[in-house]
C-alpha positions in Angstrom: 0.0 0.0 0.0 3.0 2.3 1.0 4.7 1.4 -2.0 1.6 1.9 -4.4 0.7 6.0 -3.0 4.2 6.7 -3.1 4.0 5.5 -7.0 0.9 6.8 -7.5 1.8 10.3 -5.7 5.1 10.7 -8.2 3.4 9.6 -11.1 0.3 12.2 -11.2 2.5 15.1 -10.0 4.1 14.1 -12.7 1.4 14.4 -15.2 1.1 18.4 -13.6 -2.2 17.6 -12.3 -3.1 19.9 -9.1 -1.6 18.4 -5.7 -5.3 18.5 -3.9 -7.1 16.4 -6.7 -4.0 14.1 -6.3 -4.8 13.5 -2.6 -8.4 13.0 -3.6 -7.1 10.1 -6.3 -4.6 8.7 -4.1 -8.0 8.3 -1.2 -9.9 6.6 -4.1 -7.2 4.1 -5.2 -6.4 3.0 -1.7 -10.3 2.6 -0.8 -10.9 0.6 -3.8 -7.7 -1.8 -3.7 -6.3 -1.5 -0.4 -10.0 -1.3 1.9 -12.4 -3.8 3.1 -15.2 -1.3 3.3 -16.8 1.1 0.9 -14.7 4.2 2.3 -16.0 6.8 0.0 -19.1 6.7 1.7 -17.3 8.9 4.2 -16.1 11.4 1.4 -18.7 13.9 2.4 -18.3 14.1 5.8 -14.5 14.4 5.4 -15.0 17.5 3.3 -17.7 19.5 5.5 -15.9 17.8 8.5 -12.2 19.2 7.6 -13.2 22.6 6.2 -15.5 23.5 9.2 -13.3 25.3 11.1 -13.3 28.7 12.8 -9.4 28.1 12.9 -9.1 28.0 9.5 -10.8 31.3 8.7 -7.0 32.7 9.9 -5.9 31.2 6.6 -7.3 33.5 4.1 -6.8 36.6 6.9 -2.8 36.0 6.7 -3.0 35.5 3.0 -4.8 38.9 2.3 -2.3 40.7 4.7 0.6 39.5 2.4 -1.4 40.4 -0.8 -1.8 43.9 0.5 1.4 44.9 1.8 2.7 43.6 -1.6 0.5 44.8 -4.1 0.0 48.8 -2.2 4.1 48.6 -2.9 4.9 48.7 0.8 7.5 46.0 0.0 9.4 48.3 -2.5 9.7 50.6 0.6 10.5 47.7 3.4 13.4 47.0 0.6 15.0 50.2 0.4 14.9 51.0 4.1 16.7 47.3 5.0 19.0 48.4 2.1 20.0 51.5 3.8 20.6 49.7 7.1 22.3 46.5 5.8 24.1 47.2 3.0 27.8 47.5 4.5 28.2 44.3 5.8 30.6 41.6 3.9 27.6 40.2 1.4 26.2 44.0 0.9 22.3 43.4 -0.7 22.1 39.9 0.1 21.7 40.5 3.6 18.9 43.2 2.7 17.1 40.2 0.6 17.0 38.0 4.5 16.1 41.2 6.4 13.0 41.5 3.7 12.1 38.2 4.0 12.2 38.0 7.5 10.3 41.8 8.0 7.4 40.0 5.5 7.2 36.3 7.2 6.4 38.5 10.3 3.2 39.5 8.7 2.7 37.1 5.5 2.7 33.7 7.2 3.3 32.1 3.4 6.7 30.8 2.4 6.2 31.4 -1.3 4.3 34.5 -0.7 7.6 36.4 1.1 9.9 34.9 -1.6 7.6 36.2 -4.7 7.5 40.0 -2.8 11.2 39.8 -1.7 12.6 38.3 -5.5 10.0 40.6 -7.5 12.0 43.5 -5.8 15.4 42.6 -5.2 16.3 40.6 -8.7 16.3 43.9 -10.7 19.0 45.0 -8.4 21.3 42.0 -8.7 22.2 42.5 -11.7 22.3 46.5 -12.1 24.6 46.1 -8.9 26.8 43.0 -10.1 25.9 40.5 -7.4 26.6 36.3 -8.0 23.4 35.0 -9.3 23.6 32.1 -7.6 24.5 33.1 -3.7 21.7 36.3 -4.3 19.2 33.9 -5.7 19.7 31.6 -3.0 19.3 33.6 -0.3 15.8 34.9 -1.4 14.5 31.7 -1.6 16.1 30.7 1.9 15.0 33.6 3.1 11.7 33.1 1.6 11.4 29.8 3.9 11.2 32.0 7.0 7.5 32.8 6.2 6.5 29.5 7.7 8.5 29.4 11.0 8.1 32.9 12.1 4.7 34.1 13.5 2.1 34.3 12.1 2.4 31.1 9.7 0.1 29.5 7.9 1.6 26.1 8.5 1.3 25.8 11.8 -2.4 27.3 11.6 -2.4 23.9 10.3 -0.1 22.1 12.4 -1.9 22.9 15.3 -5.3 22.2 13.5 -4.5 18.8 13.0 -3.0 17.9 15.7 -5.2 20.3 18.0 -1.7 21.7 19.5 -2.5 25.4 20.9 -1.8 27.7 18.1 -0.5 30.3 20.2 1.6 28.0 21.9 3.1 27.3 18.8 4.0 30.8 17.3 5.9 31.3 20.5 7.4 28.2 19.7 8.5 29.5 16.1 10.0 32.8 17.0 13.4 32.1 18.7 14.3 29.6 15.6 12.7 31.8 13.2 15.1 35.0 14.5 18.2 32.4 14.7 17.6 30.9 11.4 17.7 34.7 9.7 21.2 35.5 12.0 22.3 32.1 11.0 21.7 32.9 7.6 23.6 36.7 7.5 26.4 35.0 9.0 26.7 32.1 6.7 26.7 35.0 3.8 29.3 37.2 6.0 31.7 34.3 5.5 31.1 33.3 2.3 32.1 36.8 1.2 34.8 37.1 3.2 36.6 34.3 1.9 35.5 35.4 -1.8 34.5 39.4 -1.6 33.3 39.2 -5.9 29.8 36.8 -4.8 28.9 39.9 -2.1 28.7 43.0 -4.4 29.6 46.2 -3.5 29.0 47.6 0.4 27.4 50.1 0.8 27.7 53.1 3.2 24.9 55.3 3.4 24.6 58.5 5.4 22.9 58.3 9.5 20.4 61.0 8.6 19.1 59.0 5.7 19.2 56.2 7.4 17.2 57.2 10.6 14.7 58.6 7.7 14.2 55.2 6.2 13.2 54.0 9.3 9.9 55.6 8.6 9.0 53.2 6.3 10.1 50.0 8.5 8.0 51.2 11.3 4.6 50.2 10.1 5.4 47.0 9.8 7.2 46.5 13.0 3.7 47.6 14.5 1.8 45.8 12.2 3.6 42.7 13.8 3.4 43.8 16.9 -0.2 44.2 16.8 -1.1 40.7 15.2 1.0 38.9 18.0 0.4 41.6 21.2 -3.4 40.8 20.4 -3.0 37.4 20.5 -0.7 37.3 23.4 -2.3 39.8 25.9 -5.8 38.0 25.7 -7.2 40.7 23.1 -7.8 38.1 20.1 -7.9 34.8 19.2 -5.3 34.0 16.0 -8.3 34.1 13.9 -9.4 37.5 14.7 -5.6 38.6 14.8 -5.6 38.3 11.6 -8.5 40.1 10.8 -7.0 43.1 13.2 -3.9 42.4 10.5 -6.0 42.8 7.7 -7.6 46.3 8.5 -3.8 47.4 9.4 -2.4 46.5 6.6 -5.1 48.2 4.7 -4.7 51.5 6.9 -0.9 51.4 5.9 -1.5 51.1 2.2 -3.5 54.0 2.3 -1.2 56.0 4.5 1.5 55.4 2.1 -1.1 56.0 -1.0 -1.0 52.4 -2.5 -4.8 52.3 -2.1 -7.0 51.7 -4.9 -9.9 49.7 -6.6 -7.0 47.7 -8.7 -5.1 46.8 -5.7 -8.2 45.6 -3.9 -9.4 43.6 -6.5 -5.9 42.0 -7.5 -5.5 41.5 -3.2 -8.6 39.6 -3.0 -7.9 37.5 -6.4 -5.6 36.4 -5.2 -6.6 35.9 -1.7 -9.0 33.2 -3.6 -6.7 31.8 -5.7 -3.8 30.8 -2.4 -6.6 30.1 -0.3 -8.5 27.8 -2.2 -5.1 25.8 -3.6 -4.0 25.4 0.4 -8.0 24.4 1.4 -7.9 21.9 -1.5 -4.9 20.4 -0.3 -5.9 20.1 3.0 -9.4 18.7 2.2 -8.0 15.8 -0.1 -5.0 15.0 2.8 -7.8 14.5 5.1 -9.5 12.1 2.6 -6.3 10.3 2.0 -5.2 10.0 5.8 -8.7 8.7 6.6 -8.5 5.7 4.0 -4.8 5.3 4.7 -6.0 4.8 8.6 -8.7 2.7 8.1 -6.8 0.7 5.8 -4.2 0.1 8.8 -1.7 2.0 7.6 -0.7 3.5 10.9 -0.4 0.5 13.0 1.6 -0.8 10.3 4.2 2.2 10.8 3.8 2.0 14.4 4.8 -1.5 14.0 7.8 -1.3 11.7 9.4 1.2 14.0 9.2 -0.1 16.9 10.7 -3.4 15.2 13.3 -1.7 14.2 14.7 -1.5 17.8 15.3 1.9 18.2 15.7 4.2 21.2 13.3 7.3 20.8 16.4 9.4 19.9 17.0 7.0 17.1 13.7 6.8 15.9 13.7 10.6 16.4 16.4 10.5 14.0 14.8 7.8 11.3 11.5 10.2 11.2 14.0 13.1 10.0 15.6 11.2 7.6 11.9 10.5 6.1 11.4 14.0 5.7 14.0 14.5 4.1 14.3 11.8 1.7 10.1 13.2 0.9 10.5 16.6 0.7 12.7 16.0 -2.6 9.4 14.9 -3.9 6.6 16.2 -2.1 4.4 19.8 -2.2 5.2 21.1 1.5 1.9 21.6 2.5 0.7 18.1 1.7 4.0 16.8 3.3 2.9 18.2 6.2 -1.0 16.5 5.8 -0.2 13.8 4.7 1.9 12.8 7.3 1.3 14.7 10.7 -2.0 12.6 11.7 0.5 9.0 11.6 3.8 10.3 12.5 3.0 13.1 15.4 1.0 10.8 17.3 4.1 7.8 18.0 6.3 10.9 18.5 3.9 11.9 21.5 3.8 8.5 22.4 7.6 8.3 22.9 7.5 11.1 25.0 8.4 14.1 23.1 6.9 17.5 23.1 3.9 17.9 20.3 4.9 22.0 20.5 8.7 20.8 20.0 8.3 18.6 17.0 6.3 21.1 15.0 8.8 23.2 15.4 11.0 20.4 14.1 8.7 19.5 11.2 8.8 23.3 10.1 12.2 23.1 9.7 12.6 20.1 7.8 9.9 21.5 5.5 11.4 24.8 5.0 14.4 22.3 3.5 11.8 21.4 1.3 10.8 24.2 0.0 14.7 25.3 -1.3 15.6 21.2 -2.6 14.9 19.8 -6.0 12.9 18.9 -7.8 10.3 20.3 -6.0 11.0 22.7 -4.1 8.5 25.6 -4.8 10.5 28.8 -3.8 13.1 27.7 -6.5 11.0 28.2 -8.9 9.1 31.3 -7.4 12.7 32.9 -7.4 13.6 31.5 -10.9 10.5 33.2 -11.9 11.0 36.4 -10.5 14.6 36.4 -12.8 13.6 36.0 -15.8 16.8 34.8 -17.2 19.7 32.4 -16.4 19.3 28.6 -15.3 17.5 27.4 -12.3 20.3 25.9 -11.5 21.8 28.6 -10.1 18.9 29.2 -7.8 19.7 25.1 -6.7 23.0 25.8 -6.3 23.0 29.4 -4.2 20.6 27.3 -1.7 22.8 24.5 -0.6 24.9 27.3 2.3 21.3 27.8 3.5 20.1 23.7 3.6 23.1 23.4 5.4 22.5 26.2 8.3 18.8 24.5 8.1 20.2 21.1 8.9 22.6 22.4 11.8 19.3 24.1 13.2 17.6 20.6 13.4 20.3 19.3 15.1 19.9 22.4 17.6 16.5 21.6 18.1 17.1 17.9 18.5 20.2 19.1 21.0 18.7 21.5 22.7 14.5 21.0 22.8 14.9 24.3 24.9 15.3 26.8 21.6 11.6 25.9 20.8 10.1 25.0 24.2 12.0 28.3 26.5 8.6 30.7 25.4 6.1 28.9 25.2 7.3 27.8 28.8 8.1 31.0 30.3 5.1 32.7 28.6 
């Protein structure tokens, strides 16, 4: 049965057809061939059952935020001002690209939306400046990845949906890895171009008084951010209506900075529709497939081949790492994360480990997957955003940044403390 999705799952991504219908053909197959009962009878209550969720309504609330702030051009500003303030360093614009994308995953919560806004605005200055393709590339799409660990994220909305894990809980969880993963980053570029100055560019100096005046346009979205997470935090809103509050002040900082209009309203809520209803697809067809998987016995099957395998929980710790891995070289993000949360997070919690922890975990691995071929989406976002040149550049300027990722799950796994110190103390 394993062997079959995994086939099956390859070959229709192959064929380009959407990832949710996938999920919905993959449910079919392994009701008719692999399932002593008539599972689709279910199919209905699966799809009102997984889509009726006041949680979820945060979804298209985050979404909207991002389409705002990008489409009013209050990204073209966030930009310049992190240029202004970033710039000297050994590395010069690429740092300004991570800044961005960290600034944006702050308020976005969508991996692929923060590495559209940040390579839409940076890639015309690559090549006017004479940057390496390849290491400023990269770092837009690392960077990019950051939209999903730091609050508010869209993925672990959906983490903590599934697995009924606090959500607020969980962006605590996300920020101290989500800040060290952006330092990690800007450090792993310092060195890079220290020991080879022609990938960084030229530095940069720019005056203090245009500096301090730059700041003007980074302060609205420090309090946008603010505002979503001091809501949540001081009792004022649920995540769900956080979003909302982010919504109207995104929309009040649009207009302040005159990016307001019917266009921009219209293109903000296309595609608002458009993200939405690919990520509610996906998670309506996972729910389908995980239902015939488990009544097909698929996950006391798993349970039973790891625990015959012997393992400590440290070693199986490290097996359920190497998984994600290994299928996030094949595997859309978000229905790696469906797909597989409602078998694998229950024998984690069974071994003892923290539910909070491994999501934490999990979001890292899948922000691996979002910069590793073949599918690994913000490659091609970013590839898209150039316009010219070889995606394998794109592949290439990643690999510093997969590598930081990995030494940050071996942090995590090291220290469970990184993730667990807020959510503890808070």
């Amino acid at each position: 049965m394993i062997g079959s999705v995994a086939i099956g799952l390859l070959g229709l991504l192959s064929l380009s057809i959407p990832v949710g219908i996938v999920l919905f053909l993959l449910g079919f197959g392994v009701d008719v061939f692999f399932s002593p009962f008539p599972l689709i009878k279910g199919l209905g209550n699966m799809v009102w059952s997984s889509s009726n969720s006041a949680t979820l309504i945060a979804i298209p609330f985050f979404v909207l935020l991002g389409e705002i702030l990008v489409r009013s051009g209050v990204a073209t500003r966030t930009y310049a001002a992190l240029d202004r303030w970033v710039s000297w360093m050994p590395g010069g614009l690429v740092h300004a690209n991570i800044a961005t994308a960290t600034m944006f995953s702050a308020t976005s919560g969508s991996s692929v939306a923060t590495a559209a806004t940040v390579a839409t605005v940076a890639m015309p200055q690559a090549e006017k400046l004479g940057y390496d393709p390849k290491l400023f590339s990269g770092a837009i799409a690392a960077g990019g990845t950051l939209g999903i660990m730091i609050p508010p994220s869209i993925n672990l909305i959906v983490y903590g949906f599934l697995t009924q894990t606090s959500i607020p809980k969980l962006f605590l969880a996300g920020l101290i890895p989500g800040i060290a993963l952006a330092i990690a980053f800007s450090v792993a570029v310092m060195i890079i171009c220290l020991i080879k100055p022609s990938l960084g560019g030229e530095r940069r100096v720019f005056p203090l008084a245009e500096m301090m005046r730059a700041l003007v346009n980074l302060g609205p979205i420090i309090l946008l951010f603010m505002m979503i997470i001091g809501s949540i935090y001081n009792g004022w809103a649920t995540p769900t209506e956080a979003a909302a509050v982010g919504v109207a002040g995104a929309f009040v900082i649009a207009a302040g900075f005159g990016g307001v209009s019917m266009q921009m309203i219209a293109d903000s809520l296309y595609g608002m529709v458009k993200i939405t209803s690919m990520i509610m697809l996906v998670v309506i067809g996972a729910t389908f497939l995980n239902f015939t998987l488990a009544s097909a016995g698929l996950g006391q099957e798993l349970e039973a081949f790891l625990a015959g395998l012997g393992l400590s929980p440290f070693g199986t710790i490290l097996v359920i790492v190497m998984i994600y891995i290994v299928l996030g070289f094949f595997i859309e993000t978000l229905s790696l994360m469906v797909v597989t949360i409602p078998i694998i997070v229950p024998l984690v919690v069974e071994m003892g480990y923290d539910p909070i922890w491994f999501g934490i975990l999990m979001i890292v691995l899948i922000e691996m997957a979002l910069i590793t071929p073949p599918v690994g989406l913000n490659l091609y976002v970013v590839q898209g955003a150039r316009k010219s040149g070889n995606i394998s550049d794109v592949m290439l300027g990643t690999i510093p940044f997969a590598l930081v990722m990995l030494g940050m799950v071996a942090a995590l796994i090291a220290f469970p403390q990184i993730a667990l110190f807020l959510p503890q103390a808070l």
